[in-house]
C-alpha positions in Angstrom: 112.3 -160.1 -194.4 113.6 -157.6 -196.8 116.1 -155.4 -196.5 116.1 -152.1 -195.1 115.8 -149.3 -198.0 118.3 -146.4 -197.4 117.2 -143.3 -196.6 118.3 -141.4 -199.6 116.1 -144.0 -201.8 113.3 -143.5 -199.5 113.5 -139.9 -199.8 113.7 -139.8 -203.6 110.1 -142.0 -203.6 108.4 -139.7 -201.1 109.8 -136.3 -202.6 108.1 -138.0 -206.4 104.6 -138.7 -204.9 104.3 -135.7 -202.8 105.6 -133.8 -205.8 103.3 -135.2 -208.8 100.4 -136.0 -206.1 100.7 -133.8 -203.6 100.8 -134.5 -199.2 97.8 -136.2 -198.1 97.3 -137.3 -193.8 96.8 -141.0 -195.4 99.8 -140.6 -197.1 102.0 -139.0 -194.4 100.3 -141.7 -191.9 102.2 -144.6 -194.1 105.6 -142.9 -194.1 105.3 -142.2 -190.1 104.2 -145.8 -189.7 106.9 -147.4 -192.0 109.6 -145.1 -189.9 107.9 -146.6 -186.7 107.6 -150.1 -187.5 111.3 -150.1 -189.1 112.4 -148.3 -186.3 114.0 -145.7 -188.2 112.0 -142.5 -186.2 115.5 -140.7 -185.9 116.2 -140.5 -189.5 113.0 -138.0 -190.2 115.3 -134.7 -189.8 117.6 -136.3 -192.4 114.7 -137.4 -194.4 112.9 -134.6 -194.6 116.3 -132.6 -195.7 117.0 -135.4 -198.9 112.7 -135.2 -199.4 113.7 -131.1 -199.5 117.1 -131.6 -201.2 115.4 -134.2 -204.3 112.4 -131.5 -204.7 115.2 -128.9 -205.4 117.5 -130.5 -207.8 113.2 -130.5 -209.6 113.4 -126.4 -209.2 110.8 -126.5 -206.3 112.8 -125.3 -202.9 111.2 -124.6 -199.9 112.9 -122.2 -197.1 112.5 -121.9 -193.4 112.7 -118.1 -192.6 113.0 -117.6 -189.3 112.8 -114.2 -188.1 111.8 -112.4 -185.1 108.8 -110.5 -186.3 106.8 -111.4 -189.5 108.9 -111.0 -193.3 107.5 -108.0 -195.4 106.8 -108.2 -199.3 110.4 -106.7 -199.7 112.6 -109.5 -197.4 110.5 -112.0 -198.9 112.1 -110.6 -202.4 115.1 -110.5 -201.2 114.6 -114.0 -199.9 113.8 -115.2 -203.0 116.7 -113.2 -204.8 119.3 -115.1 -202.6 117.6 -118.4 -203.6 118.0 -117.8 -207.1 121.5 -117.5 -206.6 121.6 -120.6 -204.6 119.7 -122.8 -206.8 119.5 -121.1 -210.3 117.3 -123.7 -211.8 114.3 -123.0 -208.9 111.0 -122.8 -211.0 108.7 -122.3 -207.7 110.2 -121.0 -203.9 108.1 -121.4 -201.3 109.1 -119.5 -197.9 107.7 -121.0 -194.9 108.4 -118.2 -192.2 108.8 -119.0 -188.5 108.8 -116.3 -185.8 111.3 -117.0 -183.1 112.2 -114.2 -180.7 115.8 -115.4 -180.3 116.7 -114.0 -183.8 116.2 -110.5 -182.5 116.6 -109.1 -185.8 117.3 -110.1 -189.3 116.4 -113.7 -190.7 118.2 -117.1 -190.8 117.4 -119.1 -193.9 117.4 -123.3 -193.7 117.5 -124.5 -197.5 118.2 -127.8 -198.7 121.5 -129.1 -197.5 122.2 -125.0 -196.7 121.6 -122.4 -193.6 122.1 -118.6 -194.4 122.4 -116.8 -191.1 121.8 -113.4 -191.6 120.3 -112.5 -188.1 122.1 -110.2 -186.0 123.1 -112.6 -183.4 125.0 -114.3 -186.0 126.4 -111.0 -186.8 127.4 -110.0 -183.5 128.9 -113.5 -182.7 131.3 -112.8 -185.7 132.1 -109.0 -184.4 132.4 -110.8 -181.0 135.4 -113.4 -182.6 136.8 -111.4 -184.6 137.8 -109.0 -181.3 138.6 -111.6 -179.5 140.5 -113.6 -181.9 143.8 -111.2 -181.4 143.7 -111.4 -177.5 145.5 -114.1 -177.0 
């Protein structure tokens, strides 16, 4: 039996197919069933982050907005404006947005290897420290 492929290899191969090819079912029904039958199911999070991380370092980034109510053309500008200076080389940025009530306002950004809180919970938790922080 061969040996097991690490992840990060395994990520590099999937992130050049779905890259030059594209996603297909058939083609994500072969990755879920090698992760199955290798027993490797709990590395798909940290898969999917090298997959995201190896189509970056190509200029193609994708970000997970999640926000509390849907982005308008000018956040998603903005978005795309923080990216840049992120990953300077990014040819294509695609923003996959997620509503999520907890947010309550602003926008957290997941990017390769990266999060970007901006929300105001985030905000407030930092207010809230920073207060707190010389109580002692």
């Amino acid at each position: 039996m061969s040996a097991k492929a690490p992840r990060t290899r395994l990520a590099k191969l999937v992130a050049d197919r779905t890259l030059k090819k594209g996603s297909s079912k058939q083609f994500n029904r072969e990755i879920a069933a090698y992760l199955l039958s290798e027993r490797r199911v709990n590395e798909l999070d940290s898969l999917l982050r090298d997959i995201q991380a190896d189509w970056a370092e190509v200029g193609h980034v994708e970000v997970v907005a999640r926000s509390a109510y849907p982005l308008s053309a000018s956040v998603k500008a903005d978005i795309r404006r923080e990216v840049k200076k992120v990953h300077p080389s990014a040819k294509q940025i695609v923003i996959n947005e997620v509503i999520d009530p907890e947010v309550v306002g602003g926008v957290r950004l997941n990017l390769p290897n990266r999060q970007l809180d901006l929300s105001i919970r985030s905000k407030l938790n930092l207010f809230k420290q920073s207060v707190t922080a010389g109580k002692d």
